[in-house]
C-alpha positions as CSV (number, residue, x, y, z in Angstrom):
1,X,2.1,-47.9,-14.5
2,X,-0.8,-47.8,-16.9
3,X,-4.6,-48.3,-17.1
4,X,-5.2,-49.5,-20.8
5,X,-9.2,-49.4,-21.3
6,X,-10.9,-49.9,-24.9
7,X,-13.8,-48.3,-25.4
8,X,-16.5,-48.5,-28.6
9,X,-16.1,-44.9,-31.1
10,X,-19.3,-44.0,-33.0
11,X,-18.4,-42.0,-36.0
12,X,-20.8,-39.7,-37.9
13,X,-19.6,-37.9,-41.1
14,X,-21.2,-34.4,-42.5
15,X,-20.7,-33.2,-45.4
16,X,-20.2,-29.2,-44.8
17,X,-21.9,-26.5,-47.3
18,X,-18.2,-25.1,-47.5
19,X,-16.1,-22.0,-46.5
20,X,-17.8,-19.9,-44.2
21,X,-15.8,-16.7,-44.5
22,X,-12.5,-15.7,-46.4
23,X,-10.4,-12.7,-45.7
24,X,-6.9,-11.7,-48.4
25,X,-4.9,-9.0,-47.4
26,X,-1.0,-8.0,-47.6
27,X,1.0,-6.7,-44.9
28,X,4.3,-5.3,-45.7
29,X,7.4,-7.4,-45.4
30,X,5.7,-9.1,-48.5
31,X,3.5,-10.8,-46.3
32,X,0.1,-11.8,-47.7
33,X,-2.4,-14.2,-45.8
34,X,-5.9,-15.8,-47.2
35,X,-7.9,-16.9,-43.9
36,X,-11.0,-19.4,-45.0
37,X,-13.6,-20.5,-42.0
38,X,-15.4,-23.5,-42.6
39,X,-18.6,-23.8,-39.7
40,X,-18.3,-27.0,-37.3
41,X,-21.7,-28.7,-38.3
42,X,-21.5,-30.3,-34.6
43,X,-23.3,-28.7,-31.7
44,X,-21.3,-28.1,-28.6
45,X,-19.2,-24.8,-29.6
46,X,-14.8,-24.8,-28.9
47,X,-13.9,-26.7,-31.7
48,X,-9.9,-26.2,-31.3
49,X,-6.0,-27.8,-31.9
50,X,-6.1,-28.9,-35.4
51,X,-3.4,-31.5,-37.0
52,X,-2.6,-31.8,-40.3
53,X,-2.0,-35.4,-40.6
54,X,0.7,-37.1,-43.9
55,X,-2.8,-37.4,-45.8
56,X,-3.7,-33.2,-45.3
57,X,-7.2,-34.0,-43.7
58,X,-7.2,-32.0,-40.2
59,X,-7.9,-33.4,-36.9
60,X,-9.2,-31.2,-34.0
61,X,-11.6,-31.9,-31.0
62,X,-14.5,-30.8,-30.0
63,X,-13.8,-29.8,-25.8
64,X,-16.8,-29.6,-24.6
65,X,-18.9,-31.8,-26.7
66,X,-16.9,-34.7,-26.7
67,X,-15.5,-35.6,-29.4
68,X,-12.1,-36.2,-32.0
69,X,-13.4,-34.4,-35.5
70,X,-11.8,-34.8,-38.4
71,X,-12.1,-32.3,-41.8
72,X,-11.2,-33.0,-45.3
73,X,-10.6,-30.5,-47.2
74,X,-11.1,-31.0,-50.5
75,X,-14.3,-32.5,-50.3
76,X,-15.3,-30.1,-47.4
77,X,-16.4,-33.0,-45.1
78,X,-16.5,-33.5,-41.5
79,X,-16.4,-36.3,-39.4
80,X,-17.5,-37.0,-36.0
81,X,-15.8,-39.6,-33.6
82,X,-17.2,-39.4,-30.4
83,X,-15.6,-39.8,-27.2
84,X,-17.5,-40.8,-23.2
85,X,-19.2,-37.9,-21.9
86,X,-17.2,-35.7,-19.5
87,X,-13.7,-36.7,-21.2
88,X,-13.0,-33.2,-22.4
89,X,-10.5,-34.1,-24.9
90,X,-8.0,-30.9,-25.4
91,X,-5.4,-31.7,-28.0
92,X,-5.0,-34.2,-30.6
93,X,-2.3,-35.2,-32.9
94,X,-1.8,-38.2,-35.3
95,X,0.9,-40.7,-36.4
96,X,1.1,-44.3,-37.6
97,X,0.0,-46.0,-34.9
98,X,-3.3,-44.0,-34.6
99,X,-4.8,-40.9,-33.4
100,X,-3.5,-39.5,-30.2
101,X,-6.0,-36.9,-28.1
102,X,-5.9,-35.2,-24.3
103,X,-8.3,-37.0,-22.2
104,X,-8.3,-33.8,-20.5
105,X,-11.1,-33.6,-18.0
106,X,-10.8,-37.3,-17.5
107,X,-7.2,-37.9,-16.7
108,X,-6.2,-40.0,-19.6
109,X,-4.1,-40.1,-23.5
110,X,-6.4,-41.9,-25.5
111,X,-5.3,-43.7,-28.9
112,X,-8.4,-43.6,-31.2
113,X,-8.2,-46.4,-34.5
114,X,-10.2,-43.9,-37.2
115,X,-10.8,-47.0,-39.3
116,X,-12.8,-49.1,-36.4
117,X,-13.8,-46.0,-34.0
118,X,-12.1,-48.2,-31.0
119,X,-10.3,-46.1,-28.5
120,X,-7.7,-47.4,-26.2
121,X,-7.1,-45.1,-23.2
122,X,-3.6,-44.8,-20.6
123,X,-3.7,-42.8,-17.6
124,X,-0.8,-41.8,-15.8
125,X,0.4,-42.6,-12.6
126,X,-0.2,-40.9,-9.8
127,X,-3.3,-39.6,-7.1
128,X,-3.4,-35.7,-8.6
129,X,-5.1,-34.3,-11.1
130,X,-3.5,-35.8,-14.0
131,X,-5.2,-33.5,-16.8
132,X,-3.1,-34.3,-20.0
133,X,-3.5,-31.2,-21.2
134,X,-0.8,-30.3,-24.8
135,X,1.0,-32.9,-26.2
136,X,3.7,-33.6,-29.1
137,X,5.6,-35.8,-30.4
138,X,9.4,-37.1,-30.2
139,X,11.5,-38.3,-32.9
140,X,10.7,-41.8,-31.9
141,X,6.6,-41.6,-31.9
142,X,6.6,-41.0,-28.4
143,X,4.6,-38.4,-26.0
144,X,5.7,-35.5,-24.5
145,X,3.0,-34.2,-22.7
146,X,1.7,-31.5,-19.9
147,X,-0.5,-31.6,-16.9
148,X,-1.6,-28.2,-16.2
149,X,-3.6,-28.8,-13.0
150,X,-1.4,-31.9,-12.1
151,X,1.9,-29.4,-11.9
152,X,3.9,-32.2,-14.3
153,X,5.5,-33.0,-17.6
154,X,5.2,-36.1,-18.7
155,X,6.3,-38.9,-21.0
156,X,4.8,-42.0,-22.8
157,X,6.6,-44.4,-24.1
158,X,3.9,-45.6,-27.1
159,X,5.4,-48.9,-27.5
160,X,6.2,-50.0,-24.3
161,X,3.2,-48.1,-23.1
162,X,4.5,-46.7,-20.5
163,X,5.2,-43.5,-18.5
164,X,7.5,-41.8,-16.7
165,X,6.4,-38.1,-14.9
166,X,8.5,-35.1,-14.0
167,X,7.1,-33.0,-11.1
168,X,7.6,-29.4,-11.6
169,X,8.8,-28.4,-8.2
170,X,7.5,-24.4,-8.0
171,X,3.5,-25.2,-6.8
172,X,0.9,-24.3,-9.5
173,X,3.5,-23.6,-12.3
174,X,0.4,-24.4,-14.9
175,X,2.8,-26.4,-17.2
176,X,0.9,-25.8,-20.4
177,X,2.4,-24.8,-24.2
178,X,5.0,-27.9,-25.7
179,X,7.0,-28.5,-28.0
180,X,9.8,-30.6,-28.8
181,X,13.0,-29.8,-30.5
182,X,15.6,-32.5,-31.3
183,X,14.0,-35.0,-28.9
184,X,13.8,-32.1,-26.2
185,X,10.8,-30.9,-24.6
186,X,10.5,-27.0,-23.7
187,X,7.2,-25.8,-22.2
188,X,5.6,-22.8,-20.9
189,X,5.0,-22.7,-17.3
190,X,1.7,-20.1,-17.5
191,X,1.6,-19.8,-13.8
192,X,5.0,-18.3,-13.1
193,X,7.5,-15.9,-15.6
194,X,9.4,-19.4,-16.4
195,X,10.1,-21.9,-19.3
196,X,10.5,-25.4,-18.4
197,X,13.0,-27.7,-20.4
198,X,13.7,-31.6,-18.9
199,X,16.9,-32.7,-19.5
200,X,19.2,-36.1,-18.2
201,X,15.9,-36.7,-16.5
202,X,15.5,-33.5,-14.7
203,X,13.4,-30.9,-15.0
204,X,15.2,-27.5,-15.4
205,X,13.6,-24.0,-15.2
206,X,14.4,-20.7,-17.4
207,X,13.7,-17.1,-15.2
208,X,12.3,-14.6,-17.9
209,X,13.8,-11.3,-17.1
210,X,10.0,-9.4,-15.7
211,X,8.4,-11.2,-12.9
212,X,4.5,-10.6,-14.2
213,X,5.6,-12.1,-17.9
214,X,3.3,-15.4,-18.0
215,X,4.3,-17.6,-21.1
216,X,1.3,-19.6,-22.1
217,X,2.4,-21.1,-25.6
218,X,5.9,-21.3,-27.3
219,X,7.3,-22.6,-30.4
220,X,11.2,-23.2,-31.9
221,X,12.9,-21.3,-35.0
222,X,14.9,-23.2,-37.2
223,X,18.3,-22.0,-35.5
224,X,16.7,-23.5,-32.0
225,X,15.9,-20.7,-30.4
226,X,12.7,-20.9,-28.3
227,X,10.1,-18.0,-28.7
228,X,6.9,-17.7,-26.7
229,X,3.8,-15.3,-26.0
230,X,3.3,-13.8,-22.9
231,X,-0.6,-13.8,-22.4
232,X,-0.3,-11.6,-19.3
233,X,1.5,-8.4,-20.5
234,X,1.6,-8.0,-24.0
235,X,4.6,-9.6,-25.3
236,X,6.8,-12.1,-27.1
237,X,9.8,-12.9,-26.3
238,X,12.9,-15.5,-27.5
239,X,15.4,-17.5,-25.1
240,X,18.6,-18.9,-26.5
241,X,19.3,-22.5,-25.5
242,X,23.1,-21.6,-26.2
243,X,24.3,-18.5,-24.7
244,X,20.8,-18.4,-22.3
245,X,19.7,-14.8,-23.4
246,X,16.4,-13.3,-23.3
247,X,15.2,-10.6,-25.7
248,X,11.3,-9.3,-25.7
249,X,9.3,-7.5,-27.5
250,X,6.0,-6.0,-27.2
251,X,3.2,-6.8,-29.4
252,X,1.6,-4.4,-31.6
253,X,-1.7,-4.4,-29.6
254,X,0.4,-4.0,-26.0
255,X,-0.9,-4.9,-23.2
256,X,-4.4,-5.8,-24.5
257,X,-3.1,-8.1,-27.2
258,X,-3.3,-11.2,-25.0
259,X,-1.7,-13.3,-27.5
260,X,-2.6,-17.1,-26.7
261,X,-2.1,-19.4,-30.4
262,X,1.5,-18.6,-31.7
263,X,3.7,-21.0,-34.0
264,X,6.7,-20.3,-36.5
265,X,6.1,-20.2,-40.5
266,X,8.6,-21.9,-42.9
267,X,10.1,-18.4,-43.2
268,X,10.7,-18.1,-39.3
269,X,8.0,-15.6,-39.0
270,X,6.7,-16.0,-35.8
271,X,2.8,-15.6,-35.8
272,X,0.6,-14.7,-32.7
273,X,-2.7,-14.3,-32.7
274,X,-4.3,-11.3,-30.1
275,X,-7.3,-13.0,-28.6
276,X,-7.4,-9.6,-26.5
277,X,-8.6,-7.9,-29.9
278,X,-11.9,-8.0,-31.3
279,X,-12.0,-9.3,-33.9
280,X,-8.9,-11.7,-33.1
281,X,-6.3,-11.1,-35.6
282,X,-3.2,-12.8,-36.5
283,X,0.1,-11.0,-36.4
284,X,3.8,-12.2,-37.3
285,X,7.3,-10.8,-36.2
286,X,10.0,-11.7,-38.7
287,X,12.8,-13.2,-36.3
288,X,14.9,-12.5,-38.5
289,X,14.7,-8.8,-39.5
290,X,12.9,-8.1,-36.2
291,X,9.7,-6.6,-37.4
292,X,6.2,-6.5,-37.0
293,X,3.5,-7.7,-40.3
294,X,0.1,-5.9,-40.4
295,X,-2.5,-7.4,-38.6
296,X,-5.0,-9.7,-40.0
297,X,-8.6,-9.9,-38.8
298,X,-10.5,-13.2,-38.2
299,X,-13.8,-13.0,-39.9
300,X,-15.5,-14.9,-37.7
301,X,-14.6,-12.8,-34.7
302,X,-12.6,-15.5,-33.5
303,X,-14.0,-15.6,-30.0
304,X,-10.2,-17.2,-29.0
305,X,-8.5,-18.9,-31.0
306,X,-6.3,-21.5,-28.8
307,X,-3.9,-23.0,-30.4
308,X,-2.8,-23.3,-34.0
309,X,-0.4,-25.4,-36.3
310,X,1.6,-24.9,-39.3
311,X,1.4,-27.1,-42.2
312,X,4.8,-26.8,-44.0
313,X,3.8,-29.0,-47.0
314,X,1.0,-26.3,-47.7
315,X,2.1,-22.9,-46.6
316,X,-0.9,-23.1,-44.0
317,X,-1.5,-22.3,-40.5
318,X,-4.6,-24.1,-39.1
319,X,-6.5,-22.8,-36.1
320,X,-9.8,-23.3,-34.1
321,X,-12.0,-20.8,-32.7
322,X,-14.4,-20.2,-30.0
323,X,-17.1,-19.4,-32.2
324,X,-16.9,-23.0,-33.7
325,X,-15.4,-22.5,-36.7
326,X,-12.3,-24.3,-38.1
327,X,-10.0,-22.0,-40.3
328,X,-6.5,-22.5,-43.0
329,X,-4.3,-19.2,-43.3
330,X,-2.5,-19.5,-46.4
331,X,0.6,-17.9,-46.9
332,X,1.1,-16.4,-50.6
């Protein structure tokens, strides 16, 4: 059921000359966000998906230069573990048992030991694709994880090391965005107006109400509720789990907003960031009161920025950007 394979991890640390570029402004609502940059010192461009692991240091890869980084920062130094050539790694997160990144171009989850550089690498069942695209956690330490090529949602058991795959029966439904919510996975299928949930082993499908809507990356308030960006049109938009509403909303930039990076705040503000802007720019929607922040321009440009994370324990939301830069918005 699995292909274990260890492989030797070069690590090279570089010490960065520090913050790149820092932006403070208010938006009303009380909002107020400081966005710092620090410059990737590693060639290769798309540094992206940071983790905040129990220490603080941040963990992101570099896509198309090979690599697992991980940023300090205090001291304002990077490291480099490097991966094989052509393994396109897309998202990493950490826990006790290691680091965890996407083997995405190379059909694999790979579990990288930062202390020796060893990696240990798992590859799904099956003849398709199989590129483990996002991935997150259960209560338990184990994988939930998508295939967006591969048209499946998967599972890894991390101590038993094994899997067990849920075909997504619509044809190129693009599982992408996950998250996992009380031991539940919900995911955005980007190739069709539809959520994706599995439950008792089955994988269950949520219509949004317009047919062009294409959810790309979603994320859970504190009452449960799942709310997504839809890259396509413009939008976000919230399902509830319990009485199996919809409710949208457009973002402030409409249809040109493109918003791809989204995850809840503390405060169940809802933050999106408009790739479809230049520069990017962050935006929240209180869920609560139902309203729009200002907007808040990336100083680097942003390129795209892909994915993002909070860090509750700081007030932060980290992101990486297509210009190579790895950035902290801090609440205040």
């Amino acid at each position: 059921m699995f292909k274990p394979m260890t492989l030797s991890g070069l690590m090279l640390a570089v010490l960065c000359a520090g913050a790149a570029m820092t932006q403070t402004a208010d938006g009303n609502e009380g909002v107020r966000l400081e966005i710092t940059e620090w410059n990737v010192p590693f060639a290769g461009g798309r540094a992206r998906d940071p983790w905040v692991d129990a220490e603080g240091r941040v963990w992101f890869v570099g896509q198309q230069a090979h690599y697992v980084g991980r940023f300090t920062p205090e001291s304002g130094e990077f490291e480099r573990f490097r991966l094989e050539d052509g393994t396109g790694p897309h998202t990493v997160i950490t826990n006790a048992q290691g680091v965890w990144y996407a083997g995405n171009r190379a059909a694999h989850i790979g579990l990288l030991d930062p202390a020796s550089g060893a990696i240990e690498t798992f590859v799904p069942p099956g003849d398709g694709r199989r590129d483990v695209h996002s991935m997150a956690f259960d209560g338990d330490g184990n994988l939930w994880f998508t295939e967006q090529g591969g048209n499946r949602i998967g599972f890894f058991d991390t101590r038993r090391q094994a899997f067990t795959m849920h075909e997504v029966s619509r044809g190129w439904a693009r599982p992408y965005g996950i998250v996992v919510h009380d031991d539940q996975p919900w995911v955005a299928l980007f190739g069709t107006h539809r959520l994706a949930t599995v439950k008792d082993g089955e994988v269950r499908e949520i219509d949004l109400p317009r047919a062009e809507a294409r959810p790309r990356r979603l994320d859970i308030a504190s009452d449960g509720r799942v709310w997504y960006g839809d890259y396509a049109t413009g939008h976000i938009g919230r399902y509830d789990p319990g009485s199996g509403e919809v409710k949208e909303w457009p973002a402030p930039s409409g249809a040109r907003s493109l918003p791809y990076a989204v995850v809840m705040d503390g405060e169940d503000r809802f933050w999106i960031v408009e790739t479809g802007v230049r520069p990017n720019r962050f935006v929240a929607f209180d869920t609560r009161a139902e309203t729009w922040s200002e907007a808040f321009e990336i100083p680097s440009g942003g390129g795209t920025v892909r994915h993002m994370v909070y860090d509750p324990a700081r007030d932060a939301i980290w992101f990486g950007t297509d210009e190579n830069t790895l950035g902290r918005a801090e609440l205040q």
